[in-house]
N, C-alpha and C positions, 0 to 999 in steps of 0.2 A: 634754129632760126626760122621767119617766120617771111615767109612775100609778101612784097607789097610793092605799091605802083607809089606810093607816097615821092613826093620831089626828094631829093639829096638836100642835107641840112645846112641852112646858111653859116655865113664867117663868123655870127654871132655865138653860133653852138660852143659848148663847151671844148676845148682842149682833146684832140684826139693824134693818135700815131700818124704822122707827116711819113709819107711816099720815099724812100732812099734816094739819093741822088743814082745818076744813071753808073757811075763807076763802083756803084757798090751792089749794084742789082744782080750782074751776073754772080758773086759768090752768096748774095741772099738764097736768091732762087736753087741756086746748087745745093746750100744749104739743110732749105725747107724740103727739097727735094728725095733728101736721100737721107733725112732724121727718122727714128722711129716710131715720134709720135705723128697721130694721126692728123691733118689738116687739111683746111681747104680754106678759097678764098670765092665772096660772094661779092657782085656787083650790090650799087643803092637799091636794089629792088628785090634783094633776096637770092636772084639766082645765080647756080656754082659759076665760076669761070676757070678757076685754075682747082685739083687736087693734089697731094702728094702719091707715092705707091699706099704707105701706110695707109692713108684714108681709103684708098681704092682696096685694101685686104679687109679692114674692119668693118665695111658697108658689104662687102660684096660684088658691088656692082663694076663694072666697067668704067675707066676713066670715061669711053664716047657715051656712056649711059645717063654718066653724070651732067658733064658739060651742058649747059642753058640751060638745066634743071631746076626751078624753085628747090630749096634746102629743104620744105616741107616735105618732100619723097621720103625723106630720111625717117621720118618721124612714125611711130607704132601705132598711131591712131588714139590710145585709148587717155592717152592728160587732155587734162582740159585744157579745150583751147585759152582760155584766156589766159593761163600762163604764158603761151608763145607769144601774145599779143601783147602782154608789158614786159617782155622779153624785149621784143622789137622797137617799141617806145623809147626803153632803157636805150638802146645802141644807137637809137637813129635820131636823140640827143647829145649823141657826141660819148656816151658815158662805156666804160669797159664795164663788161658782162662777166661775173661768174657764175656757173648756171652747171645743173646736174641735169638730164634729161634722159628720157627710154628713147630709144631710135628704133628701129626692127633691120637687120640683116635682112639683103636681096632674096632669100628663101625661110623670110619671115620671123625666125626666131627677133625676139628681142632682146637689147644690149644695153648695159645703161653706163652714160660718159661723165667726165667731168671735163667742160668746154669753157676754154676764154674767148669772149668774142672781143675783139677791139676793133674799135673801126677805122678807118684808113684816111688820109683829108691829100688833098692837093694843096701846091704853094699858096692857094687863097684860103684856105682852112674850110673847103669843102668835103664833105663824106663822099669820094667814090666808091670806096670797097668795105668788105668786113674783113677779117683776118680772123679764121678759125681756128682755133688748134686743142685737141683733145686728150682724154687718157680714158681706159677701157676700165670702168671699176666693176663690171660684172660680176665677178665672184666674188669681191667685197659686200655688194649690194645684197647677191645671193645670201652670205653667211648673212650678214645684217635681220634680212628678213627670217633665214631660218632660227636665229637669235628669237626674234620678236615673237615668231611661229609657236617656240620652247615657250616663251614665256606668258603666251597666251590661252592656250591649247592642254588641255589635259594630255598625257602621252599615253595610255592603254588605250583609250577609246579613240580620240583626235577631238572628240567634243571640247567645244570651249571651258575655261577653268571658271571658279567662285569667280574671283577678280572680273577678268573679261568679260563673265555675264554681269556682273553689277554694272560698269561701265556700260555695258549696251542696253541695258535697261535703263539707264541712266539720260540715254542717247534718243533712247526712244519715246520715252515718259516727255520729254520736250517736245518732241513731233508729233505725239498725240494732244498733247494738247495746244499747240498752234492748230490741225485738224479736228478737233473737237469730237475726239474719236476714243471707242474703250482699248483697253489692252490688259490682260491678265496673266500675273505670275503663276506658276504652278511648281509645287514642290513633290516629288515623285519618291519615296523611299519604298525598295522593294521590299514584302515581309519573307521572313525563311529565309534569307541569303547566308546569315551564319554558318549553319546546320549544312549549306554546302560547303560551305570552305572548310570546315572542320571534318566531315565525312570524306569528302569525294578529293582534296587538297587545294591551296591554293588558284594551282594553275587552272583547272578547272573553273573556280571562278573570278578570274580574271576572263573568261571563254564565256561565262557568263555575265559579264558586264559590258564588254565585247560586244556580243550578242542585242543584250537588254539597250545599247545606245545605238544600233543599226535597226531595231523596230524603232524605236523612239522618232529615229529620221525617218522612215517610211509612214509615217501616223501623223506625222506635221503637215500642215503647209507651206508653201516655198514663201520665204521669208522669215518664217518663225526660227526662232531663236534656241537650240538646245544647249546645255552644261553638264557637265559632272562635275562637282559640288567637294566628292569628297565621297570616300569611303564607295557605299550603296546606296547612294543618293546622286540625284539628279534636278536639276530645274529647267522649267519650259520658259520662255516668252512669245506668248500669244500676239499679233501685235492685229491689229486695224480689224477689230471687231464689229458688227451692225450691233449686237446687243450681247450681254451680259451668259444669257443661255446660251452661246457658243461657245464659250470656254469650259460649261460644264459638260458639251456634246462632245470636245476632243477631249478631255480628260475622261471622260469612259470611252472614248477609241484608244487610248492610252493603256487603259487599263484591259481592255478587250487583246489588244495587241499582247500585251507584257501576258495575262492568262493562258498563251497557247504552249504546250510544252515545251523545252527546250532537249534538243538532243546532243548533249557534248562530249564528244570523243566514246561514244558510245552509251555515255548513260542521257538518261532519261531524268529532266528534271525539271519541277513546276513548282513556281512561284506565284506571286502574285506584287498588288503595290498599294500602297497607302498615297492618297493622292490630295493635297491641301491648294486652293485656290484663291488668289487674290485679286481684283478687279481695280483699277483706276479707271476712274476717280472716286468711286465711292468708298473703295476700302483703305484711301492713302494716294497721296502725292505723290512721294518721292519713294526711288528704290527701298531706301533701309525699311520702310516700313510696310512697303507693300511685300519685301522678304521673310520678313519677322511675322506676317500675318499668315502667309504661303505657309511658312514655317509651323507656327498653330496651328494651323487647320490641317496639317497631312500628322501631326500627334494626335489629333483631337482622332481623327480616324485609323490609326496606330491604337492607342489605347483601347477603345473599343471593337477590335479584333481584325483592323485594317481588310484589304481588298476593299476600298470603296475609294468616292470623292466626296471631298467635304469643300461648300464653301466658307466665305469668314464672313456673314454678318454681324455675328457677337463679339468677334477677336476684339 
């Protein structure tokens, strides 16, 4: 919920929850009092007046911590505010709220609820109160995301998958050019990675793929975009470039980075990488083809004995 000094809504407002009569209030309040979900109840201006115990476990804080408090306390900081603010619109037009929101626990962690707000009218059909009441979907929310995590994420490395990087290229190619700004694909396939996995065995190079997407993040900048693709391949996205010859200068820090030995589980082992580059706007619009051109240009420098970078002006 969200404070506000806004007046209480006239008789006009839509239909909301009427006040109990007084012979039915002491077993409400007994009620709300001693249920296990969690609740509280807010004046027209947002802030707590009454809590249950539940609410007072699931926040943390003190029922007297609570009390006169704007609801806003509750809140993690980090949603955008204007969710809370058509949140608030919704209810302080009469209307019931279902609403999922992060809160943070009085020692900060974050919790995330599923809340009904409904708001409260006196005999003339005016809004005095809200009427909170919640459920703890944390671990729901948690699995959800590590769900999403799975299917977004390569699992050896943690780098993002094919998919997710198209998408975010996808995401980006649109922001670049509302800024009218470059951004280049870059397609990374290491040469000799076979000849380890077949010599030294798998697990070995899985240790070096491992390995080869932890320089790969060292060698970026913050915001750039790394994937694993698949196999010994990998792709970058370069985003908010001054010109074109910056994407060829981190593509041999790429390459200078992936050249230096690797030492795994005691052996000794150097590679190297074929590196293909694609520019928007000059080499393509849209992802699929700024891929496909990444794609050519890191064969084009494969075929001819890789450890380089190639751009695409012929692709």
């Amino acid at each position: 919920m969200l404070m506000s000094t806004d007046q209480p809504a006239r008789p006009d407002a839509p239909p909301a929850a009427v006040m109990p009569g007084l012979a039915q209030q002491p077993l409400l309040a007994k009620a709300l009092a001693t249920t296990g979900s969690p609740a509280f109840i807010a004046d027209y201006r947002g802030q707590i007046v009454w809590v249950n115990q539940a609410f007072v476990a699931l926040s943390g804080y003190a029922e007297s911590e609570l009390l006169g408090m704007p609801a806003s306390i509750l809140r993690d900081g980090k949603r955008d505010p204007g969710h809370y603010a058509q949140a608030w619109r919704t209810v302080q037009r009469g209307h019931e709220l279902r609403n999922e929101v992060v809160d943070a626990h009085r020692n900060g962690t974050p919790y995330t609820v599923e809340e009904i707000i409904t708001p409260l009218c006196d005999e003339h059909g005016v809004i005095t109160h809200f009427f909170v009441i919640r459920h703890d979907v944390t671990q729901r929310s948690q699995r959800s995301e590590h769900i999403q995590h799975l299917a977004d994420h390569d699992e050896l490395t943690g780098l993002l998958n094919r998919t997710k990087f198209r998408r975010e290229l996808s995401a980006a190619i649109v922001q670049a050019g509302l800024n009218q700004q470059l951004l280049a694909t870059l397609f990374v396939d290491l040469d000799h990675f076979k000849p380890v996995n077949d010599t030294l065995g798998h697990h070995v190079g899985d240790l070096l793929l491992e390995t080869v997407a932890n320089r790969l993040r060292g060698a970026v900048r913050n915001g750039d975009v790394i994937a694993r693709c698949g196999g010994d391949e990998f792709a970058v996205l370069l985003k908010e470039m001054p010109d074109a010859l910056m994407a060829v200068s981190l593509a041999n820090k790429l390459l200078a980075a992936l050249a230096r030995p690797f030492i795994l589980q005691h052996h000794k082992v150097q590679v190297s990488a074929s590196i293909g580059v694609a520019i928007y706007p000059q080499d393509g619009a849209d992802a699929r083809t700024l891929l496909i051109k990444a794609d050519r240009a890191m064969y084009d420098v494969k075929h001819n004995g890789g450890n380089g970078v190639r751009t695409c002006p012929h692709c």
